[in-house]
N, CA, C and O atoms as CSV, one atom per row, in Angstrom:
chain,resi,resn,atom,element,x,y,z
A,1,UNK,N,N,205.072,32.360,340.942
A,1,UNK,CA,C,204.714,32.505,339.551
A,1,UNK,C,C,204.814,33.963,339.102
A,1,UNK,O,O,205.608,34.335,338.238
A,2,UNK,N,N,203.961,34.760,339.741
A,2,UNK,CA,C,204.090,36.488,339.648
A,2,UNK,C,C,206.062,36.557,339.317
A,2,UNK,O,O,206.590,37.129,338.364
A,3,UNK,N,N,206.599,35.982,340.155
A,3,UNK,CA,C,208.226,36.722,340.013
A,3,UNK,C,C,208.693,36.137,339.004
A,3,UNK,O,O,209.500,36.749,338.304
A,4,UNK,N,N,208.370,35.017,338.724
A,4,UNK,CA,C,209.039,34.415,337.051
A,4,UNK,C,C,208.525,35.223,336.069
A,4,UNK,O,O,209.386,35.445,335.217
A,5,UNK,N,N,207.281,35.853,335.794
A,5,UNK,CA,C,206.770,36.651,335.319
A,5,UNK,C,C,207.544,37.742,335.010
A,5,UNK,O,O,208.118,37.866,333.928
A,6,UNK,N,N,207.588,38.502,335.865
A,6,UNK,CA,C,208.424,39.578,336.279
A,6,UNK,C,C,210.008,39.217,335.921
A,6,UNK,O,O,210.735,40.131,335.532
A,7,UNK,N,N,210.399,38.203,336.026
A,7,UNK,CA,C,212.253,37.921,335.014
A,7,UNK,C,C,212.062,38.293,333.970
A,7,UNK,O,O,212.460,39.284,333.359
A,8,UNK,N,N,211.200,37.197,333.632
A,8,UNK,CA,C,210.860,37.072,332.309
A,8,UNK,C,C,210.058,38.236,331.383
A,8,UNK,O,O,209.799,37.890,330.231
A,9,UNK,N,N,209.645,39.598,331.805
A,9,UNK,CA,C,209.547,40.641,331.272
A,9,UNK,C,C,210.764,41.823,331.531
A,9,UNK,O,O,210.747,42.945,331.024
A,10,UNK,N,N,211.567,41.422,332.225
A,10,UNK,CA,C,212.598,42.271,332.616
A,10,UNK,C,C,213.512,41.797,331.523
A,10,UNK,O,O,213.893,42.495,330.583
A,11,UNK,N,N,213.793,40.678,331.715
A,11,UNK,CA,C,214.539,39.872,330.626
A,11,UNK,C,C,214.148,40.395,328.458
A,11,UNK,O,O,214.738,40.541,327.387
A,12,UNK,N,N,213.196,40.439,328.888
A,12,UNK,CA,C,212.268,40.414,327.694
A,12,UNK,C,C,212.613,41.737,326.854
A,12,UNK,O,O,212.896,41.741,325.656
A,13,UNK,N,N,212.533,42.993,327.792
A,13,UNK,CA,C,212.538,44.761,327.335
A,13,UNK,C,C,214.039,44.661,327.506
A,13,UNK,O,O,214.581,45.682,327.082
A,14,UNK,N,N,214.771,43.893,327.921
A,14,UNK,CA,C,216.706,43.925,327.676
A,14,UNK,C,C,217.294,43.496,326.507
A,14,UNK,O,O,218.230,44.047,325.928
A,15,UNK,N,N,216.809,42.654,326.233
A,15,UNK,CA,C,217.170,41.713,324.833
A,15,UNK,C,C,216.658,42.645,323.898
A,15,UNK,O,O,217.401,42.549,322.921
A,16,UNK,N,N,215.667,43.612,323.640
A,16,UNK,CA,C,214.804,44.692,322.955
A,16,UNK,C,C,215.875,45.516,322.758
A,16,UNK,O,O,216.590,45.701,321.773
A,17,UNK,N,N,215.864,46.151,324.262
A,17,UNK,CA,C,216.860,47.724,324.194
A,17,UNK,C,C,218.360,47.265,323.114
A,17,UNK,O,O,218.654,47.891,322.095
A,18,UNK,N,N,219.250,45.883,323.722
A,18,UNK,CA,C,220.169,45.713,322.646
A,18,UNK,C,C,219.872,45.456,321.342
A,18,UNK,O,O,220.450,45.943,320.371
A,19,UNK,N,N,219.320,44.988,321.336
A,19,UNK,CA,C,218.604,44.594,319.700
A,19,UNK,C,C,218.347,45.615,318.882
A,19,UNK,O,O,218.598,45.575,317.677
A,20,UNK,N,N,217.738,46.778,319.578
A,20,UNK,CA,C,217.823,48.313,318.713
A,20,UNK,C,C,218.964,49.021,318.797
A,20,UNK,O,O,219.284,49.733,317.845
A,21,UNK,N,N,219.540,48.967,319.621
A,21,UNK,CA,C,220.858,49.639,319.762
A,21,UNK,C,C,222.014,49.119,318.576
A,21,UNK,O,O,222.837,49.721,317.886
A,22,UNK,N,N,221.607,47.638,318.730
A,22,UNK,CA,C,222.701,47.098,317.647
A,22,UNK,C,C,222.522,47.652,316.287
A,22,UNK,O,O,223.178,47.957,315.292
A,23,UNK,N,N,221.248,47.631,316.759
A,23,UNK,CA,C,220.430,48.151,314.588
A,23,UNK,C,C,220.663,49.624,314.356
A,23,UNK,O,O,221.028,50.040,313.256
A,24,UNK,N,N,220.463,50.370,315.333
A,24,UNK,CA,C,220.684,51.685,314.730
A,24,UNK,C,C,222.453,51.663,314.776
A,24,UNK,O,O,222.764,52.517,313.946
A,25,UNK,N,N,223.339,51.258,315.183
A,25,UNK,CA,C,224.784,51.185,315.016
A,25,UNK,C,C,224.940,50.554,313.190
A,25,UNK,O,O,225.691,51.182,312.443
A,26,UNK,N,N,224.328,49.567,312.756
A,26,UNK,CA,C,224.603,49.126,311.678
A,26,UNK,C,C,224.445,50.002,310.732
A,26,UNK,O,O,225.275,50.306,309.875
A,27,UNK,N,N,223.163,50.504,310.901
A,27,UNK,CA,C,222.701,51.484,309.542
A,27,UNK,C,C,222.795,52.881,310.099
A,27,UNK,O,O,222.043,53.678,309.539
A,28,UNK,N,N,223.620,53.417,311.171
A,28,UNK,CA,C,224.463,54.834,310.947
A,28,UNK,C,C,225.193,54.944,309.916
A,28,UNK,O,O,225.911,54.056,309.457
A,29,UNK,N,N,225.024,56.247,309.413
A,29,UNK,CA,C,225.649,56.634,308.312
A,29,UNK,C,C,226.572,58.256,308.162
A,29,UNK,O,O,225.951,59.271,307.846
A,30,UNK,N,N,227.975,58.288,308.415
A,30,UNK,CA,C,228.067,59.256,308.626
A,30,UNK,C,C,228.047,60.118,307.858
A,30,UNK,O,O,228.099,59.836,306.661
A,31,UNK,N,N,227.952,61.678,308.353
A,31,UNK,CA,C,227.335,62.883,307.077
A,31,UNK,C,C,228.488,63.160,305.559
A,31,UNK,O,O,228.283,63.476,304.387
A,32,UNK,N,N,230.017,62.759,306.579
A,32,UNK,CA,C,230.657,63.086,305.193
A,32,UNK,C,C,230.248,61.955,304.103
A,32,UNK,O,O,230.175,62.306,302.926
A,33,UNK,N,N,230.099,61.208,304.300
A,33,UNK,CA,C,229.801,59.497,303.971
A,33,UNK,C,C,228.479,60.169,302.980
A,33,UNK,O,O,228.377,60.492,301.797
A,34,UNK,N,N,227.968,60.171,303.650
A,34,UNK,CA,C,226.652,60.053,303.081
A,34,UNK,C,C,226.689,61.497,301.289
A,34,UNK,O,O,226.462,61.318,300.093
A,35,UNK,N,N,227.101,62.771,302.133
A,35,UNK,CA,C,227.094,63.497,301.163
A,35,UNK,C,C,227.977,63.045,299.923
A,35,UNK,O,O,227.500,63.176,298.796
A,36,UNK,N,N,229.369,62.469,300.109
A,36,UNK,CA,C,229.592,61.463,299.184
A,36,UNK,C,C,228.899,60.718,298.069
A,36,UNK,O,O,228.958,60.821,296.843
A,37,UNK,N,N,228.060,59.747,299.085
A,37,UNK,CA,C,227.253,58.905,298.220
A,37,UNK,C,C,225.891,59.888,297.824
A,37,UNK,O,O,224.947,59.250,297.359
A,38,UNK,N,N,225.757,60.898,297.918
A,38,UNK,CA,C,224.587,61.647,297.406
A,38,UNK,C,C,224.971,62.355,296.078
A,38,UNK,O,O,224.392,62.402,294.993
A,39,UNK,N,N,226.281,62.955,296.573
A,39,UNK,CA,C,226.909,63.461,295.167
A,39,UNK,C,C,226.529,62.344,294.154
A,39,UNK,O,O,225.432,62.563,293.640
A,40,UNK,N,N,227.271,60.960,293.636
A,40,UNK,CA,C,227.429,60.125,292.931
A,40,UNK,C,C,225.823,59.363,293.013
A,40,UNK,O,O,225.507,58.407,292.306
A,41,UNK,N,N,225.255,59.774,293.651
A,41,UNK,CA,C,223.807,58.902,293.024
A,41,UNK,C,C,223.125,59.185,291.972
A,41,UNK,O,O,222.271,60.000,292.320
A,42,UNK,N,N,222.993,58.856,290.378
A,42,UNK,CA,C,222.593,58.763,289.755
A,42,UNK,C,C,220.905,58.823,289.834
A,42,UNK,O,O,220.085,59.288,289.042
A,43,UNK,N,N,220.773,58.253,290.936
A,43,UNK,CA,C,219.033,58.262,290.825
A,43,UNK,C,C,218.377,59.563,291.775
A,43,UNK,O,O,218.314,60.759,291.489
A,44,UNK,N,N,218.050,59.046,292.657
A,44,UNK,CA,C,217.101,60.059,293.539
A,44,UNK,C,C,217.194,59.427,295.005
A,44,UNK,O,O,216.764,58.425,295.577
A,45,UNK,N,N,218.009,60.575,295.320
A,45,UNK,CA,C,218.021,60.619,296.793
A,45,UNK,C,C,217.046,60.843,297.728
A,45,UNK,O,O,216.436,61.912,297.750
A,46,UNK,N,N,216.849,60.040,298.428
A,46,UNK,CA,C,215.145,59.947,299.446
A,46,UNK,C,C,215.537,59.277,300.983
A,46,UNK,O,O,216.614,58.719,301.193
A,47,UNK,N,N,214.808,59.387,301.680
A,47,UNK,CA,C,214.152,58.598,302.933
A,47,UNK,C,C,213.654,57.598,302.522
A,47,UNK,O,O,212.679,57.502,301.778
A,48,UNK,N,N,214.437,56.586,303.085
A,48,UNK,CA,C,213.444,55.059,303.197
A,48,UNK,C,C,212.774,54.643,304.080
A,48,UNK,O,O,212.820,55.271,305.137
A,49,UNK,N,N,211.978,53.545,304.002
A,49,UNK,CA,C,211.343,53.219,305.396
A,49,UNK,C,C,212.293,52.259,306.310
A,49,UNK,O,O,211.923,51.847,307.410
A,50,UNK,N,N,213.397,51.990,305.806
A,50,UNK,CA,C,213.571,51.049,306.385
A,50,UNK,C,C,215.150,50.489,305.956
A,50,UNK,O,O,215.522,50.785,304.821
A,51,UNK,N,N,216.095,49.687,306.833
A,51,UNK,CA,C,217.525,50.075,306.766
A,51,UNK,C,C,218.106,49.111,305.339
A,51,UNK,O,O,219.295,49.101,305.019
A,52,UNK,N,N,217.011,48.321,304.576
A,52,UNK,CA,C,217.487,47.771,303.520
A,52,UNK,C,C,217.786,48.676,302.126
A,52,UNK,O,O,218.561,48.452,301.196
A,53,UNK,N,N,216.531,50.172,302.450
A,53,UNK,CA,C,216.703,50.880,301.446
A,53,UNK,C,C,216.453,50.477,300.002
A,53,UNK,O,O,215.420,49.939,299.605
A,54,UNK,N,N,217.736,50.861,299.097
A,54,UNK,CA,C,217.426,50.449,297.914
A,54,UNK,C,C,219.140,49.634,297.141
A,54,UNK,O,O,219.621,49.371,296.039
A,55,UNK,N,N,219.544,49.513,298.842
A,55,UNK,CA,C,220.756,48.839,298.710
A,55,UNK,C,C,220.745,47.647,298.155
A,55,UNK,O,O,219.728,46.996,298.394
A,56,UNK,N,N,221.973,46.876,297.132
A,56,UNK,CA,C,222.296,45.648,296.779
A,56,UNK,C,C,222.593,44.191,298.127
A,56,UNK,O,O,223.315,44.147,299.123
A,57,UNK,N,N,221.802,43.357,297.609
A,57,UNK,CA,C,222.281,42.594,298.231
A,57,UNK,C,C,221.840,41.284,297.203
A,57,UNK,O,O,221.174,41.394,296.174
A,58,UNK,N,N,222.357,40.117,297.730
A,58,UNK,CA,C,222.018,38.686,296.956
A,58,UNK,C,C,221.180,38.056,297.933
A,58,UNK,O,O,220.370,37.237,297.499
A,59,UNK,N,N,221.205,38.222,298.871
A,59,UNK,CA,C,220.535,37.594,299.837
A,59,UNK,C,C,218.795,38.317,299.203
A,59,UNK,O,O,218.559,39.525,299.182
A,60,UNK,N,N,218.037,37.494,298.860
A,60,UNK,CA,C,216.496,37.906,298.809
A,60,UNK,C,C,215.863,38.065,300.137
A,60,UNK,O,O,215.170,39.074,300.267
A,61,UNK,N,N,215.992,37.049,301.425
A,61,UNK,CA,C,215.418,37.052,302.420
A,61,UNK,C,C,216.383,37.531,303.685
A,61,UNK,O,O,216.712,36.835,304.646
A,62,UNK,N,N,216.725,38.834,303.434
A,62,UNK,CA,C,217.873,39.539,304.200
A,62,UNK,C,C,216.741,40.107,305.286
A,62,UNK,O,O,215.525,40.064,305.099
A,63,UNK,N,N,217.357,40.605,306.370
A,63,UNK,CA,C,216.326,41.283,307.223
A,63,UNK,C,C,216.864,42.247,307.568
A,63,UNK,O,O,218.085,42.332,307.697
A,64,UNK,N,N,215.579,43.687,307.909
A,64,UNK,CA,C,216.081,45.133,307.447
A,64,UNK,C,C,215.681,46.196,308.509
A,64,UNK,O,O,214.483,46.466,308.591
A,65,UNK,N,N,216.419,46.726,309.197
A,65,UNK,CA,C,215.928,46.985,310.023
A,65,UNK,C,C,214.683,48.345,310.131
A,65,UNK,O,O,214.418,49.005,309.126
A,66,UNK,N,N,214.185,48.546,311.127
A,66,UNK,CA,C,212.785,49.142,311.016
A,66,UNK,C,C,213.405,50.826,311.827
A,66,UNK,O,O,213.118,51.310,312.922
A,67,UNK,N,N,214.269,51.309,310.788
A,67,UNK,CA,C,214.364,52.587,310.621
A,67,UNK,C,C,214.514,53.753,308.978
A,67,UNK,O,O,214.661,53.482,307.786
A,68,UNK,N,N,214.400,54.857,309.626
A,68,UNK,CA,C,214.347,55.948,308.291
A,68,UNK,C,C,215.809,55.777,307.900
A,68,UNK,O,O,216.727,55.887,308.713
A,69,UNK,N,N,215.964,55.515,306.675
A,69,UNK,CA,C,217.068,55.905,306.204
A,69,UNK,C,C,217.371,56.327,304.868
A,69,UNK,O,O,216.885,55.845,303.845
A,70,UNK,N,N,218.248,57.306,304.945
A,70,UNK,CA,C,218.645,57.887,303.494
A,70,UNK,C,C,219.736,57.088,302.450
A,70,UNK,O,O,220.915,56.754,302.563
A,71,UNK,N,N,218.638,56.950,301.294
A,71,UNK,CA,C,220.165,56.318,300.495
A,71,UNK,C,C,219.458,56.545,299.162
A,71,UNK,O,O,218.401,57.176,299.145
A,72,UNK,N,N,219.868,56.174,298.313
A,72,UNK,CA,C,219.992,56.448,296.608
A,72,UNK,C,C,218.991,55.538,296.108
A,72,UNK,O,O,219.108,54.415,296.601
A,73,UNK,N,N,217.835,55.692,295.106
A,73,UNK,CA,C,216.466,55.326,294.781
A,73,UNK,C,C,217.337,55.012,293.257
A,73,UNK,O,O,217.530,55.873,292.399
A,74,UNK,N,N,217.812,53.506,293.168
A,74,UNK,CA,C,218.038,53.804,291.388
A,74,UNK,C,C,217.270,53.610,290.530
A,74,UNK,O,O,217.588,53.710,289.345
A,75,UNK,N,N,216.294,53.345,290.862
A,75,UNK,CA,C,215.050,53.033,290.064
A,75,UNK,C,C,214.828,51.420,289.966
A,75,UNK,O,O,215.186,50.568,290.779
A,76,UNK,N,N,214.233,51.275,288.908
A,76,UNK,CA,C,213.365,49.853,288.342
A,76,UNK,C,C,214.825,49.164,287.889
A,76,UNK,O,O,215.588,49.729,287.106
A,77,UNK,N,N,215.214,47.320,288.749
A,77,UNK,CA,C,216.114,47.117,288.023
A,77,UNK,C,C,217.649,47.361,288.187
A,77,UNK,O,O,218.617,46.825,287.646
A,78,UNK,N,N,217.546,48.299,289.068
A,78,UNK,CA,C,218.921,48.724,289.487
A,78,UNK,C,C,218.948,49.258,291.054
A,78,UNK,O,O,218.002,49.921,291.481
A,79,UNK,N,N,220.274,48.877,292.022
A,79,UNK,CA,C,220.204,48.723,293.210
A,79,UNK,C,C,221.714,49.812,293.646
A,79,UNK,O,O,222.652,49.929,292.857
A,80,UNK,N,N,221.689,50.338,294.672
A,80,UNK,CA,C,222.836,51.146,294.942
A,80,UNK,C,C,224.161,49.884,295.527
A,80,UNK,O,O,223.996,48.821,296.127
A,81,UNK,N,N,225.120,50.387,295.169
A,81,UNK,CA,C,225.870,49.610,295.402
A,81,UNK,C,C,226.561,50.014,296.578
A,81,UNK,O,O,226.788,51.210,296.393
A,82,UNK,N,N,227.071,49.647,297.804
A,82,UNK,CA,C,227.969,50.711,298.653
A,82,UNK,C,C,229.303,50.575,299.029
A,82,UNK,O,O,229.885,51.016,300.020
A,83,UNK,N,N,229.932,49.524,297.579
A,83,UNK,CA,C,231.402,49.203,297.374
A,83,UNK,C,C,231.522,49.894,296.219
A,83,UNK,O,O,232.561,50.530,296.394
A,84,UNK,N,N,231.074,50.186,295.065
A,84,UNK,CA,C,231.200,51.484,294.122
A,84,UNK,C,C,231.152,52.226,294.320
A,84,UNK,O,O,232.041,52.951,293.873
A,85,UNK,N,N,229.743,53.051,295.466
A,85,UNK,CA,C,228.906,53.910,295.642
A,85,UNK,C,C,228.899,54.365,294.264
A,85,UNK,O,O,229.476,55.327,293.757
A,86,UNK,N,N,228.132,53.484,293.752
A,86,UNK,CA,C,227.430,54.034,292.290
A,86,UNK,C,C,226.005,52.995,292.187
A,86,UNK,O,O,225.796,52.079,292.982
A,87,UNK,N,N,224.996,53.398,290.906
A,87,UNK,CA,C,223.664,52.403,290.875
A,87,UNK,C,C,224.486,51.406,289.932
A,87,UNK,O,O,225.312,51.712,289.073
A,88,UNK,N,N,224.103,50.299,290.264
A,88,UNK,CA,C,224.006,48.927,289.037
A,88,UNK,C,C,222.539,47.852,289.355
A,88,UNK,O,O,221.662,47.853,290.219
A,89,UNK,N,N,222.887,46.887,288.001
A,89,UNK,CA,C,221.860,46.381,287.711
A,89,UNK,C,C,222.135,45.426,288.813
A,89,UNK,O,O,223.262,45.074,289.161
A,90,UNK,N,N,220.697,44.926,289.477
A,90,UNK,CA,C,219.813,44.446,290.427
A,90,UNK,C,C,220.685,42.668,290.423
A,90,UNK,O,O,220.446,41.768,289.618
A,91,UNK,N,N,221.534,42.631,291.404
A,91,UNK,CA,C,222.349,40.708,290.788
A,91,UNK,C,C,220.984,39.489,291.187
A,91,UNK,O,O,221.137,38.291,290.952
C-alpha cells in the first residue's frame, strides 16, 4: 500500500511540473512583441494577475493561467485584441 502511495505521488508532482511548463510556454511573450503591443495600447499598460489578462475571447468560461502577465487594460467594455493588437468592444 505505502508503494502505490508513493506512484501515485510521484505520478502526481509530474503531471504538475508539465502542466506549468506548458502554461508558462503559452503565455510567453516576447519583448519585441510585447513593446509592439505597448506602443499601440490605447489603454493602460499593467501587470495582470493572471494569463487571461484583459485579452478578448468568446469563450466566457475559458481557463487562465495562474501567472503575472503584462498586457493592455482597455478599460470598461472593451478587451485587447491580439489579431489587431489594438482595444475593441468586449464580443
Amino acid at each position: 500500500m505505502k508503494n502505490l502511495l508513493a506512484v501515485m505521488l510521484v505520478l502526481f508532482a509530474c503531471s504538475q511540473e508539465t502542466a506549468n511548463s506548458n502554461q508558462a510556454s503559452q503565455t510567453e511573450i516576447k519583448p519585441a512583441t510585447q513593446q509592439s503591443e505597448q506602443q499601440q495600447c490605447t489603454g493602460e499598460w499593467r501587470t495582470f494577475s493572471n494569463g487571461c489578462a484583459d485579452i478578448c475571447s468568446a469563450d466566457k468560461y475559458r481557463k487562465c493561467t495562474m501567472s503575472l502577465t503584462d498586457s493592455c487594460d482597455c478599460g470598461e467594455n472593451k478587451c485587447w485584441d491580439n489579431e489587431t493588437m489594438q482595444c475593441i468592444d468586449n464580443p
